[in-house]
C-alpha positions, 0 to 999 in steps of 0.5 A: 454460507460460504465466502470467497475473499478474491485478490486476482492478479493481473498482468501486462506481458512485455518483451523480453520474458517480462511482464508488469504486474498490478497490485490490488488490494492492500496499496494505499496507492496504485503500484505496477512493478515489473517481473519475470514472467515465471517469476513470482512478485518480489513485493507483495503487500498483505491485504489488511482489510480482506483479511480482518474482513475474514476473520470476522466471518469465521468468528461469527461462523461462516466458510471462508475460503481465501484466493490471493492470487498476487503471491500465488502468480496465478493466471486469470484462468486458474483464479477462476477454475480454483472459484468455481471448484470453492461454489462459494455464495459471496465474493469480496474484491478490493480493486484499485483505481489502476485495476478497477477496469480489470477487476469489472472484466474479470468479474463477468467470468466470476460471475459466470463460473460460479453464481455467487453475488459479487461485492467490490470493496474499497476507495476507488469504488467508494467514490463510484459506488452507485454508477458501477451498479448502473453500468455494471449488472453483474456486480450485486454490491459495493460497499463504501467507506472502511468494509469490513463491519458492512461486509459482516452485516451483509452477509449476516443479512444474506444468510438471515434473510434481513432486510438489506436497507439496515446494512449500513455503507452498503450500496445496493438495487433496492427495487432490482434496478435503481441503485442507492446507497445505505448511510455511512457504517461508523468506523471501527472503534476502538480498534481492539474490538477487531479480531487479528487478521485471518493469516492462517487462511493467507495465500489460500486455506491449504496453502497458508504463508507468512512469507508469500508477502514481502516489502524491501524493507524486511530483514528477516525471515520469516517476516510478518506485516501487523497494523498498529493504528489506522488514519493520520492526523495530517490530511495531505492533498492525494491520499486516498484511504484518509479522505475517503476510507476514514472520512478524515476521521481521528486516527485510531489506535489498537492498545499497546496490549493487543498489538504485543499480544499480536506480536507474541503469538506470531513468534509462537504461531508461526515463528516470525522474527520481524515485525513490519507495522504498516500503518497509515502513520505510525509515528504521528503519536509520540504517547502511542510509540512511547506505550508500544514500545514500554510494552514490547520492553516490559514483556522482553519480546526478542523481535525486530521490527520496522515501521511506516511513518512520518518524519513530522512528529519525529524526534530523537527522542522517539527513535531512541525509544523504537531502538530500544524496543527492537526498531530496525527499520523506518519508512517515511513520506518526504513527497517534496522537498520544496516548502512551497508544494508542502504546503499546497498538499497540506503536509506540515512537514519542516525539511531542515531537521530531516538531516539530524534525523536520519543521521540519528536513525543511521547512528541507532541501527535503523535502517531508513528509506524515504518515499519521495512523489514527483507531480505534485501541486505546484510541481516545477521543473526546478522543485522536481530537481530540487527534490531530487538532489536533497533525496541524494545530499540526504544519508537515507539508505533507500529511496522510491520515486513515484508519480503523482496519482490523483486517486478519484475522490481525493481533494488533488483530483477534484482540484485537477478536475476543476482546473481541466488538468486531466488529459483523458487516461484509462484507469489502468494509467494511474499507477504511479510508477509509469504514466502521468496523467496529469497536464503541467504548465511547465513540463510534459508528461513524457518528461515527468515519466522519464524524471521519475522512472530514470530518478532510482538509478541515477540516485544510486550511481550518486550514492555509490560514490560516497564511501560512508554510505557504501560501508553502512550497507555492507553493515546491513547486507551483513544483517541481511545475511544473518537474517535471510541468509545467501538468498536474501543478499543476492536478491538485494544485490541483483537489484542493485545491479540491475539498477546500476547496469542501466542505459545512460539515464541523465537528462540532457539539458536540451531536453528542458528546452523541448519541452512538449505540452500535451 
């Protein structure tokens, strides 16, 4: 029995021979950036579920075929010519909320090209599960919760002829028509049980590449993304995989064995020199850093690696022991800089040491970058400039600004529901990079999209101006060099540029007085 594991990408054309392209599967948040059209996506996330849901199907002997059409810059056309050319039987989709409407469109094509059962997979369709099999006949399944174990099940069910009422998390059509939902599948546990990612089959089968996904933060190459752990123990407002995906379940950790193991034959197999742990919070558990990084130590593995975590648990302490075992790099969530909202969404997270913190982080050679969210629970015009200034006071050496994106299911968007503060959007606007679709009593929505969207580059032009900052740079950009070569800093450097070279971005004060409700 052969599987398709589908990631099509799709885009939006724009003036200028720009186009805005939506990132699916692997975003624990819905993301559009924007590119050249002939350009391929400068960041790409790895698809993490799709690709353990692969590599168990091969273990337990299926044909797998993987199309991601994301790095590969495919069109719609050609994902589906290269489907039905695969004539596979089951096909696995990972849609976003911002993509869900494309997904549900493109589908129809897939399932005209090729007659295979179509499975979607993920939060935002967990949540909707069984409205999507009432509206939409052409998608045989949805899955619900963390997949990967159900989409085993079911297309060991398939094949075998078993009864599809023992796939546990499955939503499905018993009688044909009425759709039902199967009992939630118990999460993955331990962790160690799951084999390593099916990279080998990433892009596409006879095209595979560790370098067709990449993240700012990397600083080498090649480079290659690795899970540590899954969940978080803090349970923030608006994210969406904790609540829904993990069911606000304990985090979940691979052994500090199996992840060195996973380490070392990457650098064998495909001669990786950084490792990027994307995990939901890597730093959340002082013992799990503590192991992984005595480990990577005691097998003297000669790697780099960065992290996405959390400045909650965060110590000096910890960031000496990541330093230590090869730590050049650190991600964290701010959101807010304003108490008050911290604790409306939930996040036990003390602003004041964040200072000590990165100054540590800067003096061990880590690089840092802070994700900072604007529209959150209680967000005034004040917290939002308030935000803003401590991201530009703060020594962080990079920073992203986004909007607040009530993913559905999530305690923020049934909040914002009871509270009527959802104007009417098309699911492709919540992609948190351009459009609010949410209604504030202090401020309009236009005024937060230009806030956010105008915020990178005037924090930039801040940051040009201190010198000590400018010369830790052009300390990084030298391990840049080294690690990515000429093309590497000219990309960086481009960037920059681009931000720097913007219109006048400002906002005058007379534009807080015309404010315009929605």
């Amino acid at each position: 029995m052969k599987v398709l594991i589908a990631n099509p990408a799709f885009r939006r054309p724009l003036a200028n021979g720009l186009e805005r392209y939506m990132l699916g599967s692997g975003m624990r948040f819905p993301l559009t950036l924007l590119k050249r059209a002939d350009e391929r996506p400068r960041y790409v996330t790895f698809p993490f579920f799709l690709a353990y849901s692969a590599a168990l199907l091969e273990r337990d002997g299926f044909q797998v075929e993987v199309i991601d059409g994301v790095p590969l810059n495919l069109t719609e056309d050609a994902f589906v010519a290269d489907a039905a050319a695969s004539h596979p039987a089951l096909i696995l989709l990972e849609p976003n909320t911002a993509v869900i409407d494309d997904v549900l469109n493109f589908c129809q094509r897939l399932k005209a090209a090729t007659a295979a059962k179509i499975v979607l997979a993920g939060a935002h369709v967990s949540v909707f599960a069984e409205d999507l099999l009432k509206l939409h006949p052409h998608i045989d399944f949805v899955l619900v919760g963390e997949y990967e174990q159900t989409f085993l099940n079911l297309a060991r069910a398939l094949r075998d002829g078993q009864a599809l009422a023992e796939v546990s998390g499955l939503a499905h059509r018993p009688d044909g028509e009425t759709p039902h939902t199967n009992p939630p599948t118990p999460l993955i546990d331990p962790l160690d049980q799951l084999p390593p990612p099916a990279r080998h089959l990433f892009p596409r089968n006879s095209a595979p590449s560790i370098s067709a996904y990449y993240d700012g933060m990397f600083q080498h190459t090649p480079t290659a993304y690795m899970h540590t752990s899954r969940g978080c123990p803090y349970r923030c407002d608006f994210c969406a995989w904790i609540q829904i995906l993990y069911r606000n379940q304990a985090q979940r950790y691979f052994s500090a064995a199996r992840i060195v193991d996973e380490m070392q034959w990457l650098i064998d197999r495909f001669g990786v020199r950084e490792i990027y742990f994307d995990d939901d919070n890597f730093t959340s558990n002082k013992r799990h850093v503590r192991e992984l990084c005595a480990e990577i130590r005691r097998r003297n593995l000669d790697i780099a690696w960065s992290a996405m975590g959390d400045a909650i648990a965060l110590n000096d302490e910890m960031l000496e022991e990541m330093a230590a075992a090869g730590c050049i790099g650190l991600k964290f969530g701010l959101d807010s800089a304003d108490p008050e909202i911290l604790r409306a969404i939930k996040k036990p997270l003390k602003v004041q040491p964040l200072t000590g913190l990165i100054d540590k982080a800067a003096r061990l050679g880590i690089k840092t970058h802070m994700t900072v969210v604007f529209g959150l629970s209680g967000e005034t015009l004040a917290s939002m400039q308030q935000t803003f200034e401590f991201a530009c006071q703060l020594d962080i050496d990079s920073v992203q600004f986004s909007m607040a994106t009530p993913c559905p299911g999530t305690d923020f968007h049934n909040r914002l529901i009871q509270e009527d503060r959802l104007r009417p959007a098309k699911w492709e606007e919540y992609d948190g990079s351009n459009m609010s679709v949410i209604r504030y009593p202090e401020f309009s929505g236009e005024y937060l999209e230009r806030f956010t969207t105008t915020a990178h580059t005037r924090w930039l032009r801040r940051k040009f101006g201190k010198p000590a900052w400018l010369w830790r740079q052009c300390r990084y950009l030298s391990r840049l060099a080294r690690g990515q070569g000429v093309r590497g800093v000219y990309k960086r450097f481009r960037r920059a540029v681009q931000l720097l070279g913007g219109d006048s971005l400002e906002l005058p004060e007379s534009a807080v007085a015309r404010q315009m409700r929605w």
